[in-house]
Steps between C-alpha positions, in 0.01 A plus 500: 500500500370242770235298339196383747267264428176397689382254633102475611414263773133432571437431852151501595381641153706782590798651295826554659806628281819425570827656280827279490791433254575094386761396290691848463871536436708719671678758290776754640250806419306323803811470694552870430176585633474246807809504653739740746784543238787697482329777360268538767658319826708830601213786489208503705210704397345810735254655332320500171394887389267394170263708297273327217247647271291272260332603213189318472453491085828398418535239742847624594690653864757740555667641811865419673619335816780674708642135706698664846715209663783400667800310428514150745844385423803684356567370102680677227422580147125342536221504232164549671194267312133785513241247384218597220334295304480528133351630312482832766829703468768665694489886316827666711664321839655726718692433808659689800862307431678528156350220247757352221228401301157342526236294262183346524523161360168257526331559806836680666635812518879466603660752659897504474745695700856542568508608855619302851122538685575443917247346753227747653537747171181640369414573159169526260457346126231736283337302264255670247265224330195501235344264271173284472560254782382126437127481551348212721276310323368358840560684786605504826616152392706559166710802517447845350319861468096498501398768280117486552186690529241476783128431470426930394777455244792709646869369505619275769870409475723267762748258503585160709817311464604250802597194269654722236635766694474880543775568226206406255439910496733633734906495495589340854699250712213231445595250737291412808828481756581858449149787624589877481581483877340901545227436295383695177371856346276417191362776283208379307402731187193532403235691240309750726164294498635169636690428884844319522485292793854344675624282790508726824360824571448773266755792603418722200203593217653729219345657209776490217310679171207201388684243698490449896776351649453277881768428729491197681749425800568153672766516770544133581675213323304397172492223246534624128233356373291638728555891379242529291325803307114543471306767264135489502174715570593402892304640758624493891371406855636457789500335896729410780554178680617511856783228508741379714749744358255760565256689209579369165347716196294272239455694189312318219492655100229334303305537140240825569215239463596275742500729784211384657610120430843590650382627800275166612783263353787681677332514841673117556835667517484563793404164660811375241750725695302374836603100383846563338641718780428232731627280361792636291591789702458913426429560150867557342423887330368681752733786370327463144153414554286206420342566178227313199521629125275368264661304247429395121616197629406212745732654824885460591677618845649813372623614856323790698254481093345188514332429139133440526295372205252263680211735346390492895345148569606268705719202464739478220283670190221329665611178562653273759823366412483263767181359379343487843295823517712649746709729303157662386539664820733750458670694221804283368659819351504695804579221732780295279651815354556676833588189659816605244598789724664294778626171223608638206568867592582520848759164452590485127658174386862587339408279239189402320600091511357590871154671431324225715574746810324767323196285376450204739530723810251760303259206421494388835441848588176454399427219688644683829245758406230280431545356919522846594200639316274206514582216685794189555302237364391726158886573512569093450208467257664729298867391517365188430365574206804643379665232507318325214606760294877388495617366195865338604655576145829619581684608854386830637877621514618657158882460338680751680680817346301508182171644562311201497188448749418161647147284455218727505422293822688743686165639624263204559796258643710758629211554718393167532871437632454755744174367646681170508745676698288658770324191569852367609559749725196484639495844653340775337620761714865407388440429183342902490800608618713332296302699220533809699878437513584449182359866353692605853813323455514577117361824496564707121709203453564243186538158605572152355289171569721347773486809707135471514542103555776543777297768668211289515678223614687707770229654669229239472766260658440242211701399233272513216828457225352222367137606505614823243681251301219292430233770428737752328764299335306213404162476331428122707162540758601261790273212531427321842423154442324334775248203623324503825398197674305606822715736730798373354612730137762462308646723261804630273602782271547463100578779252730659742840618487743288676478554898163755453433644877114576513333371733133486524213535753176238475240484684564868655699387752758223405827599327679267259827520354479268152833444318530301210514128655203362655360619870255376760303714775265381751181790467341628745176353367346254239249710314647566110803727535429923393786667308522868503464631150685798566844372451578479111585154457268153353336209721446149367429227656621182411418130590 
């Protein structure tokens, strides 16, 4: 299992968690589970058809998960690898092509066969599970069920597994490069007096004896550990939003005593749509609804389900993580975690070395909300203050291949790289629809790092190489060095990478272009020279 630690950084008396590994080594169970081997690199999942039903007092889940796919490159005599984590196990596999034999060993299932499978063939893998799944002692952040009750004492079960993976419960291909292409169908079982709530719509409500059993259907593209299952006392409103994809349904499920909260708190999802549409393009799931569940948990971007356990306050369980008072504003929840739909959902990284493109772009979704909502200048206050939350342990880019995520910087510098960024271009209107372009451009698509980095490069007409390798590669802050004698400034960077391309605006209207030997500029005027704060990198001024 993944181990997480935490790290708390107080900026501005405020406490902002951040979840990393240090020091781990690699082991080939990790290669197993990270990489595109050859017992996954010739099928490509469809569809995911998945029932579960959790049983509250023993702590334990049952159901199966009928995997349709399609074969991507002919091979002979293949063994397929179903992951599920131990200690849940595999009860009967069944398959649409004849299996030689098959065993679950660790966190695999492995499927053999003695058969020649051709390109564009179509088969399905049934895989009947049960067991008492790990629980997470910490969640969203440390993998696992939540087998909880709510404030009137009745159960309230759900799960969240990004870092450790959706084969924690269920029996899948659990890597991030391959999304059920058509979607899924998830039955959720419950007893009669509690509500199963799913990603998607809800297609079907069946009595079945003492139990009740809810369909859920999502037709687009999803991330596995985003299907997620949850059973409470749920009650249900609804609203519409008229987008730029025309109405999209907004259907929020929330604890029977928080109605009333719900209802006020919820009323600034709208205005979130307003800001991230704008600037990111239609919402991705038009097909599947934008929806909030209340969570035992803090929140995570479950697509078209968005986790919500903010207990309906504002900022980020009532505090500012930026330390300014700006984030007090607004509902981090509902703003960061939807901000997930378009990074992290819509575009997927194949690999979760690259998560920076799902949380810097979602972290500096909130400041693109923030200028949209409020104002530009609140917008900079806040970005500003999040950069004093960057710690600059290790680089934001994980080891590839093995599961492993980067710094926990990958929010606050991630986005503080991106701000950086804009400033260079200097043109908000491109720099928008560069944002617009990439959920266009890489619509229901995984991607890698350097696609992002080459399409911003591309389109802004900039080559920012360099800039990506010193904010996600290294864990170095550029430093500008300079002295200033009347209009005449000198200046150079340290702590760079060799030949770093960033230049830098003073003054609001002069443009310099530092490298790492000493420069000298005429100003435009005597007074003491202003540097923008909102590109991430350190001033000092030396004699």
């Amino acid at each position: 299992m993944k181990k997480l630690s935490c790290t708390l950084l107080f900026a501005s008396g405020l406490v902002f968690s951040q979840f990393f590994e240090k020091g781990k080594t690699f082991t080939k169970q990790d290669t197993l589970k990270g990489s595109n081997t050859a017992f996954r690199n010739f099928w490509d999942v469809k569809k995911y058809d998945l029932s579960v039903e959790p049983d509250f007092a023993s702590k334990s889940i049952k159901g199966n998960n009928k995997i349709s796919f399609e074969i991507s490159k002919d091979v002979t005599n293949p063994t397929f690898q179903i992951d599920l984590q131990q200690p849940m196990k595999a009860d009967k596999v069944e398959a649409s092509f004849p299996i030689s034999d098959y065993k679950q060993d660790g966190d695999f299932i492995w499927i053999k066969t003695n058969k020649t499978f051709k390109k564009g063939e179509k088969y399905t893998i049934d895989v009947t599970y049960s067991g008492n799944p790990v629980i997470a002692k910490n969640a969203p952040w440390d993998g696992g069920w939540v087998f909880s009750k709510d404030e009137k004492g009745n159960p309230w079960m759900s799960v969240a597994d990004e870092g450790i993976g959706a084969s924690i419960w269920l029996p899948t291909k659990d890597i991030w490069s391959d999304e059920p292409d058509n979607g899924i169908i998830m039955k959720i079982i419950t007893p009669k007096d509690l509500v199963g709530v799913g990603n998607g719509r809800l297609i079907s409500k069946k009595n079945e004896g003492e139990k009740t059993a809810y369909t859920w259907e999502v037709k687009n593209p999803i991330n596995a550990y985003s299907i997620i299952p949850n059973i409470g006392k749920y009650v249900n409103f609804k609203d519409t939003y008229s987008g730029e994809k025309g109405k999209l349904d907004l259907d929020y499920w929330v604890m029977d005593y928080n109605l009333d909260k719900a209802k006020k708190q919820f009323q600034q999802v709208k205005p979130m749509l307003s800001a991230f549409e704008y600037w990111f393009g239609p919402y991705p799931f038009y097909e599947d609804s934008y929806k909030l569940v209340e969570s035992p948990y803090l929140g995570m971007e479950h697509q078209s389900s968005v986790a919500y356990g903010n207990h309906y306050q504002n900022g980020y369980l009532g505090n500012d993580l930026s330390g300014t008072g700006v984030g007090l504003k607004w509902d981090y929840i509902i703003i960061h975690e939807s901000g997930h739909e378009w990074f992290a959902n819509n575009i997927t990284a194949k690999d979760q070395a690259d998560m920076w493109v799902h949380e810097g772009f979602t972290m500096y979704s909130e400041v693109l909300f923030t200028e949209k909502f409020m104002d530009k200048k609140s917008a900079d206050i806040y970005m500003q203050g999040i950069h004093r939350t960057i710690s600059n342990d290790i680089p934001i880019i994980g080891k590839y291949g093995v599961r492993n995520e980067g710094s926990g910087d990958m929010y606050s510098k991630g986005a503080s790289m991106l701000h950086t960024i804009r400033q260079v271009i200097n043109n908000d209107d491109k720099f928008r629809q560069i944002l617009r372009g990439i959920n266009k451009d890489f619509y229901h698509q995984t991607v890698t790092t350097q696609q992002i980095e080459d399409y911003i490069s591309k389109k802004s007409g900039i080559d920012f190489s360099s800039v990506f390798n010193q904010y996600l590669r290294t864990t170095n802050v550029p430093t500008l060095e300079y002295s200033q004698k009347g209009e005449e400034l000198k200046f150079r960077y340290t702590n760079t990478i060799k030949n770093l391309k960033l230049p830098i605006r003073i003054d609001s209207e002069q443009t310099i272009n530092p490298t790492e030997q000493w420069q000298t500029v005429k100003l435009k005027k005597g007074s003491p020279i202003q540097f923008n704060k909102n590109y991430y990198i350190n001033y000092k001024k030396v004699q």
